[in-house]
C-alpha positions as CSV (number, residue, x, y, z in Angstrom):
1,X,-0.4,-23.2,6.2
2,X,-0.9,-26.8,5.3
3,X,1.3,-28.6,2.8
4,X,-1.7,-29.4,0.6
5,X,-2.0,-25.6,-0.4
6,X,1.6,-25.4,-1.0
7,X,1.4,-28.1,-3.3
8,X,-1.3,-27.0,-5.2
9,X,0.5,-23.6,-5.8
10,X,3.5,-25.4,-7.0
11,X,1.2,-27.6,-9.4
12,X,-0.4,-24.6,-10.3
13,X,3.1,-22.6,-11.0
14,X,4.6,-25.7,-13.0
15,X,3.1,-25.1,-16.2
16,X,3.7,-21.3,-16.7
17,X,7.4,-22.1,-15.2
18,X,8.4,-25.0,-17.9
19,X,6.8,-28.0,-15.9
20,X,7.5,-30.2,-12.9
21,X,11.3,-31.7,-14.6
22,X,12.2,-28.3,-14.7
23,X,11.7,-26.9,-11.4
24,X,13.0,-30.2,-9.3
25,X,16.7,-28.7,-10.8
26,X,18.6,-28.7,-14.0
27,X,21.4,-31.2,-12.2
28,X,21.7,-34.2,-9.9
29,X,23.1,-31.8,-7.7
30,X,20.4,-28.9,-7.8
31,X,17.9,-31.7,-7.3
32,X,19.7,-33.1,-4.3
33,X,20.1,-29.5,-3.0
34,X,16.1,-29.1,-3.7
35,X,15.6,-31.7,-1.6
36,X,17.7,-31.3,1.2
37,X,16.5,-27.6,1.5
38,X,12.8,-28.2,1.9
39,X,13.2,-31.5,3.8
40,X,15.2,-28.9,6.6
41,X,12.3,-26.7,7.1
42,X,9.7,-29.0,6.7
43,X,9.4,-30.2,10.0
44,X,9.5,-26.4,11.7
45,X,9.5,-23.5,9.3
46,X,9.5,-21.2,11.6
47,X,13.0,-20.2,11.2
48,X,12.9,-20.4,7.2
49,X,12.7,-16.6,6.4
50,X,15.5,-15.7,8.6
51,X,17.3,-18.6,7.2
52,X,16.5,-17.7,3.7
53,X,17.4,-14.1,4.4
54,X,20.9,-15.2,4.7
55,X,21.0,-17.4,2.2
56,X,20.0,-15.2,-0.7
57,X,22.6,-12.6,0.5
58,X,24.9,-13.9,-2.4
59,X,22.2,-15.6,-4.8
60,X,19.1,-15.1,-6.8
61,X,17.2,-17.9,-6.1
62,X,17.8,-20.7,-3.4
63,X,19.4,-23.3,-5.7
64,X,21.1,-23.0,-9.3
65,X,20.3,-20.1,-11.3
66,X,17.0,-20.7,-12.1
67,X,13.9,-20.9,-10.2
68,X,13.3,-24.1,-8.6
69,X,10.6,-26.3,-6.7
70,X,12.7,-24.4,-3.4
71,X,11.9,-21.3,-4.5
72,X,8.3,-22.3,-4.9
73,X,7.6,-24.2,-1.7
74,X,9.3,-21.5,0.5
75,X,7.0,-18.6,-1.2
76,X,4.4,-20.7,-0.2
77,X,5.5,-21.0,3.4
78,X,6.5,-17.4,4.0
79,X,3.7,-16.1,2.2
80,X,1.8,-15.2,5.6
81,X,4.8,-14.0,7.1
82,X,5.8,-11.2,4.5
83,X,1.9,-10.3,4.3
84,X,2.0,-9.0,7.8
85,X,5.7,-7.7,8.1
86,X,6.0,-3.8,8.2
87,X,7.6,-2.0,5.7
88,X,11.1,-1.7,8.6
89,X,10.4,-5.6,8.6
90,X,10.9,-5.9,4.8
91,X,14.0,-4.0,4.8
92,X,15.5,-5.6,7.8
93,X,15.4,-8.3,5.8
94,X,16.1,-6.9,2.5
95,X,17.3,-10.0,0.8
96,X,14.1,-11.9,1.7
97,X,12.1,-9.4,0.5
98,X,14.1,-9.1,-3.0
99,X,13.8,-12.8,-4.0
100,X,10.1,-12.8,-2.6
101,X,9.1,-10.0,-4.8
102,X,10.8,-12.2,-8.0
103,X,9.1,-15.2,-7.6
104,X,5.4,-13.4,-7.1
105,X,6.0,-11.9,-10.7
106,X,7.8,-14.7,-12.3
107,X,5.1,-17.2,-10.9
108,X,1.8,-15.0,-12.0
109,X,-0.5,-18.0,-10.8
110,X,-0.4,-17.3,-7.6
111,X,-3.9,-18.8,-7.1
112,X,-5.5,-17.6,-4.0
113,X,-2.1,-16.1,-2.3
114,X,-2.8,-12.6,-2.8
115,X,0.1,-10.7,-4.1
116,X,2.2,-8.4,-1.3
117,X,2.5,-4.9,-2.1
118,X,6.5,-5.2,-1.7
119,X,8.3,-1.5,-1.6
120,X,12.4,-2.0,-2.7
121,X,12.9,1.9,-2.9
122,X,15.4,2.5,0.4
123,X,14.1,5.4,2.5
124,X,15.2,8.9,1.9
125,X,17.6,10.0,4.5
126,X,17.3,13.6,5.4
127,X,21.0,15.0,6.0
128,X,21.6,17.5,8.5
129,X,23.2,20.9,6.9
130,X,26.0,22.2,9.0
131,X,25.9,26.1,9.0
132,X,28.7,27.6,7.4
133,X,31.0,29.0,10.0
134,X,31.5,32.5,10.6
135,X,34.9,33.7,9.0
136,X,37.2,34.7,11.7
137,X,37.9,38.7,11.5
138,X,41.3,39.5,9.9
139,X,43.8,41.1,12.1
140,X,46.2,42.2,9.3
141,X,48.3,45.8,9.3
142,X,46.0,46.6,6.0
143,X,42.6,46.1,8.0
144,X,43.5,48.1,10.5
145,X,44.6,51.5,8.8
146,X,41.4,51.0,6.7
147,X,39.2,50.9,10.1
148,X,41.3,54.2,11.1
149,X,40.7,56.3,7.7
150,X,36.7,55.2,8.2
151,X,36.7,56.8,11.4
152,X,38.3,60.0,10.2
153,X,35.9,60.4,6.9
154,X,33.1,59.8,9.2
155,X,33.7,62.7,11.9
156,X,34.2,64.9,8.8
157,X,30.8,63.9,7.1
158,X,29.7,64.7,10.3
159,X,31.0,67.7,11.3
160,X,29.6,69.3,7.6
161,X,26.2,68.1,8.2
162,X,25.7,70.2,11.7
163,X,27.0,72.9,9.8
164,X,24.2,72.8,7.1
165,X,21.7,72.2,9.4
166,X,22.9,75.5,11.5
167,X,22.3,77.8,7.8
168,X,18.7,76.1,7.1
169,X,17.9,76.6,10.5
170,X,19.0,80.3,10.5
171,X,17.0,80.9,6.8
172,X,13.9,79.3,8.5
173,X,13.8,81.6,11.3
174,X,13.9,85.0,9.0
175,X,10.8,83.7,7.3
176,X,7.1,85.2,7.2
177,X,4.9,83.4,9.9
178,X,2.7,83.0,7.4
179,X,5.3,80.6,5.0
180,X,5.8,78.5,7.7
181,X,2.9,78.1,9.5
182,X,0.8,75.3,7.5
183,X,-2.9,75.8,7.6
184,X,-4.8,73.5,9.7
185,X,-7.2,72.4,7.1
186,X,-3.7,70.9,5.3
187,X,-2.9,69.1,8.7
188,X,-3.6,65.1,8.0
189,X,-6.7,63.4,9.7
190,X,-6.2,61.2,11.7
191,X,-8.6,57.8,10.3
192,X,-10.7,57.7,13.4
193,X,-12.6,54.8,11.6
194,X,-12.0,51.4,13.8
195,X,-10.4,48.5,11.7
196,X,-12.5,45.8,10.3
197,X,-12.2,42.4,11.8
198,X,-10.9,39.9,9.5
199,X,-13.5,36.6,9.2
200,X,-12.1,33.7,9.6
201,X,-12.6,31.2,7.2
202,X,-14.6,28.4,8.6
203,X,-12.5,25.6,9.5
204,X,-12.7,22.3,7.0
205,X,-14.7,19.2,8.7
206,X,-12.1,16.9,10.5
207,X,-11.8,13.7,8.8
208,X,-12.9,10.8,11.2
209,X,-10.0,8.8,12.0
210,X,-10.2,5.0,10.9
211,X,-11.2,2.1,13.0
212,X,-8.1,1.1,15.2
213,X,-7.5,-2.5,14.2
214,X,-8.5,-3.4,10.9
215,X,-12.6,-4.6,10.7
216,X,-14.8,-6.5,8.3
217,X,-16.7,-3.7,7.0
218,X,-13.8,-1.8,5.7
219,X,-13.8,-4.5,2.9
220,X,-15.9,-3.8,-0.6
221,X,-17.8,-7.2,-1.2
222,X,-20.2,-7.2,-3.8
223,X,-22.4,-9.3,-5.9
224,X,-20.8,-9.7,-9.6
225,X,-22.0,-11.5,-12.2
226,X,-19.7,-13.2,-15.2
227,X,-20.6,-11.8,-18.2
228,X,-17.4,-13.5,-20.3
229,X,-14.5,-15.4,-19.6
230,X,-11.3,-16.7,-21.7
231,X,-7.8,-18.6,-20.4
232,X,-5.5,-15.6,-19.8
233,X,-3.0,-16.1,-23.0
234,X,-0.1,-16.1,-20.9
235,X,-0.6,-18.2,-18.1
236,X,-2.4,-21.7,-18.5
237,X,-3.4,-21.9,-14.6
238,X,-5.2,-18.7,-14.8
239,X,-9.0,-17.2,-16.6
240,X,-9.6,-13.3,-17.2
241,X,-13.2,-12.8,-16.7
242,X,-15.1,-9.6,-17.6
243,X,-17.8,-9.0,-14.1
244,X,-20.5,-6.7,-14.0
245,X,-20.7,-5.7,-10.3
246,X,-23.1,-3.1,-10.6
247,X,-20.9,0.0,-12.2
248,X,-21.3,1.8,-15.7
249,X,-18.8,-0.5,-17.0
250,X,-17.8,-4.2,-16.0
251,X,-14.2,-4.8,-14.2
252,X,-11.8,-7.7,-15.3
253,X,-10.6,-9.9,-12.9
254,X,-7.9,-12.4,-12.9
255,X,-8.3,-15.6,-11.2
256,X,-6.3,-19.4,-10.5
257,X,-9.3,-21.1,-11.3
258,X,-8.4,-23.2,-14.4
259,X,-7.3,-26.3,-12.3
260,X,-10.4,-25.9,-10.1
261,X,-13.7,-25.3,-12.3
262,X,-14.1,-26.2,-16.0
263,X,-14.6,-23.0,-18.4
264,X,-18.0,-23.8,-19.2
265,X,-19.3,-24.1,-15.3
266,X,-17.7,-20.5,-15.0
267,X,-19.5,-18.9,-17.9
268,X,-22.8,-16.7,-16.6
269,X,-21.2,-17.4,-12.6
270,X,-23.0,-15.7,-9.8
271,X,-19.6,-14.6,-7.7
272,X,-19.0,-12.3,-4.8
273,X,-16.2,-10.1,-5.2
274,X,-13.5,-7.8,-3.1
275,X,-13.8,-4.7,-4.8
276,X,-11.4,-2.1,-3.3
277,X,-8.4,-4.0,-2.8
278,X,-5.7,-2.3,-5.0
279,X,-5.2,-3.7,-8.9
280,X,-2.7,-6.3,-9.6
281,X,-1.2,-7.0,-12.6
282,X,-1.3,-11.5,-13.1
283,X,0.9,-11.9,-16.2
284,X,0.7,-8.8,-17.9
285,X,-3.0,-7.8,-17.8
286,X,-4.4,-6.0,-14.6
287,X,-7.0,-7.5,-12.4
288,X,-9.4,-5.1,-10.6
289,X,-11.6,-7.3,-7.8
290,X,-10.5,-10.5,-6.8
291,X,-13.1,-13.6,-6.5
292,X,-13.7,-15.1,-2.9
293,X,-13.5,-19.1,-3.1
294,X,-12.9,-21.5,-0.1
295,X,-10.8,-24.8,-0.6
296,X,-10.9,-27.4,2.1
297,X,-7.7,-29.4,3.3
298,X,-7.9,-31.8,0.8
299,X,-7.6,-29.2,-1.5
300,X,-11.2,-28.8,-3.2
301,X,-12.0,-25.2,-4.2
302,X,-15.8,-24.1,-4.4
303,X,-16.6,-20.3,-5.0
304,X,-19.0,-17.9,-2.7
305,X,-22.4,-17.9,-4.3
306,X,-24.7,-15.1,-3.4
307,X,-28.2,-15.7,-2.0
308,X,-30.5,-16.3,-5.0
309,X,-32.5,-12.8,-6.4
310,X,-29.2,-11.1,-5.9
311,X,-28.0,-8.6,-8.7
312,X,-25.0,-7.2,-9.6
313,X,-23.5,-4.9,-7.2
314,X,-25.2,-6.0,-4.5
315,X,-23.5,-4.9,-0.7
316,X,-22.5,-8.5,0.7
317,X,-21.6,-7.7,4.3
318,X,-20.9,-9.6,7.9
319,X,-23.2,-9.7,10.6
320,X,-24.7,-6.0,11.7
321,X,-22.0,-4.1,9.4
322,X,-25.0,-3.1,6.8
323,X,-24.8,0.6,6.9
324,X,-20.8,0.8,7.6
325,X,-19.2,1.9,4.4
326,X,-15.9,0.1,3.2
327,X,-12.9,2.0,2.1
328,X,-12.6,3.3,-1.5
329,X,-9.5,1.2,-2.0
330,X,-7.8,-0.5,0.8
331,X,-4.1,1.1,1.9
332,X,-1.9,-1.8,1.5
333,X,0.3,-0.5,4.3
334,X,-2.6,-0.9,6.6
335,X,-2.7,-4.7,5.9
336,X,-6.6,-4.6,6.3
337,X,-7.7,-7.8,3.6
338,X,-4.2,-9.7,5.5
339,X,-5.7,-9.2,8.7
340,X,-9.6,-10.3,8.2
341,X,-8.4,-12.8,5.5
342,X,-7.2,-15.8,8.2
343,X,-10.9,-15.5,9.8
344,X,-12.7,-16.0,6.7
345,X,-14.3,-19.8,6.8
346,X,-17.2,-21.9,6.0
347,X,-19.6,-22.9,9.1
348,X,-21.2,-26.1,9.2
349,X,-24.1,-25.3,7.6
350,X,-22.0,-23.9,4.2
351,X,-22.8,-20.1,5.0
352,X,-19.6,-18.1,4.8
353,X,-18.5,-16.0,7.4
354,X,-15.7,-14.3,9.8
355,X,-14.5,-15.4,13.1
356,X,-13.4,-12.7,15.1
357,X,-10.3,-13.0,17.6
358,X,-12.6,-13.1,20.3
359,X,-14.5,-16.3,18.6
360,X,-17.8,-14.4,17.4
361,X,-18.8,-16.0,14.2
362,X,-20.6,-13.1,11.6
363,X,-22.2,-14.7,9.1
364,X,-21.3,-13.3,5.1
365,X,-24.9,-11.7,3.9
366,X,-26.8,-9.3,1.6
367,X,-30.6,-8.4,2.1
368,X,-31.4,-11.3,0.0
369,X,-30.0,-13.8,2.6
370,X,-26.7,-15.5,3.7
371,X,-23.8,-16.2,1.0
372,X,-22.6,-19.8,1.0
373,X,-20.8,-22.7,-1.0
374,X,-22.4,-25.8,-1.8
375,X,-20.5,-28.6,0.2
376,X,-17.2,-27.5,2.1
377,X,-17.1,-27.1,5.5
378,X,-14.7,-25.5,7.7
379,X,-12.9,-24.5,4.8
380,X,-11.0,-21.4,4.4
381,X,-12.1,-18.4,2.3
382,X,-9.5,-16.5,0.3
């Protein structure tokens, strides 16, 4: 990640956070120890989230007790990191992942960084119950002489029964044959009828397994459509806009795009949109699709326009994926958006599109035509 988008989310964190004089420390010392900690990472910070990991064991935030431009720049640089570290990862690392989950809620304008699903509940251990142990047999005098006196009331319950069943057995013998005989028409049937085979329900369709590596086409992108837009109240960095992307009712969506395009140029904006990534809440009010927009080194933003007769809800897809359909909402676990995200670019000729890892380039389309932005190149799609 370059140190122009880094700066740019600090700049676009400042205001919300108090301003710039704020976050560089509320001392000589805390702004000495601001500098000193990003100056020692910012040459190789390869080594800054085990670093960091260590560092928070004891402290809240990486210098002083408030957040600082430290705790700003080293989001920024772990950012893609913690977006593809497992769940183990996260708590190997539990301090890391503590302080990273602060500062993503306490800077709301995150701009294009999208936020990490971050789980702090520990697993559940399952103990192992030991079986209770058999008691050992007592071996007193008293258990003994009661083991003895069973014995002897048993052989005399015993010896009275065969002495009952010698006098009914006598009395049945003296009997008229025709007492004792039982007439065959009372004799039970046997149910010569065969069992009926139980039917088996029919077994439920298997569900077909997901693709094996995350792919393109598991990602909702659809045309939307501004249809009103206002600066969020709480957060000067950030616009809530209401999109109509083609459903029975429009979907707000939260987006850093104060800094980048005036209010009036966003009002009645043709956008494309992720639609099944899972909400987020920016600031205290929930966003439900995120807007795609690709900034350029030197830091200029310009969103993804559709091809021109689109409508809302159009399917924006890349390459041959037409008639693949996306996930309902995408499990953050399986990291599909943080995976595709880092191929996401603009080509030469402006049209977006996704480099795969083996370099084919699928250009971003709908049946109208190819999706593009009017003048970055090679700029990267978030």
């Amino acid at each position: 990640m370059s140190d122009t988008v880094a700066s740019t989310f600090i700049n676009a964190a400042s205001g919300p956070l108090g301003g710039a004089e704020i976050l560089q420390g509320a001392s000589d010392t805390d702004r000495r120890e601001v500098k000193e900690w990003i100056e020692r990472f910012e040459k190789d910070p390869s080594i800054l989230a085990k670093s960091l990991n260590e560092h928070l064991e004891t402290r809240t935030y990486i210098v002083g007790h408030h957040i600082t431009n430290a705790d700003l720049w080293s989001f920024a640089k772990v950012h893609e990191q913690l977006t593809t570290m497992s769940r183990d990862g996260q708590l190997k690392r539990a301090h890391l992942t503590r302080w990273f989950d602060l500062i993503q809620d306490q800077a709301g304008a995150l701009g294009h960084f999208v936020p990490v699903d971050i789980d702090l509940e520990a697993p559940e251990l399952k103990l192992a119950t030991k079986e209770k142990a058999a008691a050992p047999a007592a071996a007193g005098a008293d258990d003994k002489k009661a083991k003895k006196a069973n014995k002897k009331e048993a052989k005399a319950e015993e010896k009275k029964a065969k002495k009952e069943a010698n006098k009914e057995a006598s009395a049945a013998a003296a009997a008229p044959v025709a007492e004792v005989a039982a007439p065959a028409a009372a004799a039970p049937a046997f149910n010569t009828q065969k069992k009926e085979k139980k039917v088996k329900a029919p077994k439920a369709p298997a569900v077909p397994a997901g693709p094996a590596t995350p792919q393109p086409w598991q990602i909702d992108l659809r045309v939307g459509k501004i249809l009103k837009v206002e600066k969020h109240p709480d957060a000067d960095s950030l616009y809530v806009e209401t999109v109509d992307v083609g459903e029975a009712e429009p979907r707000t969506v939260v987006s850093g795009l104060v800094k980048h395009i005036p209010i009036e140029e966003m009002e009645n904006r043709w956008l494309v949109c992720v639609c099944n990534l899972k909400p987020a809440t920016m600031r205290g009010v929930k966003s439900f699709a995120m807007v795609l927009a690709a900034t350029d080194d030197s830091g200029k933003l310009e969103l993804v326009e559709p091809p021109k007769g689109s409508k809302p809800g159009d399917k924006c897809y890349f390459g041959n994926w037409k008639e693949e359909k996306p996930e309902e909402v995408m499990n953050p676990k399986k990291k599909i958006w943080e995976t595709i995200q880092p191929g996401l670019h603009t080509t030469p000729e402006c049209r977006a599109a996704w480099k795969s890892d083996e370099g084919e380039i699928h250009v971003l389309q709908s049946e109208h035509g190819d999706c593009t932005v009017p003048s970055v190149v090679g700029a990267k799609i978030k």
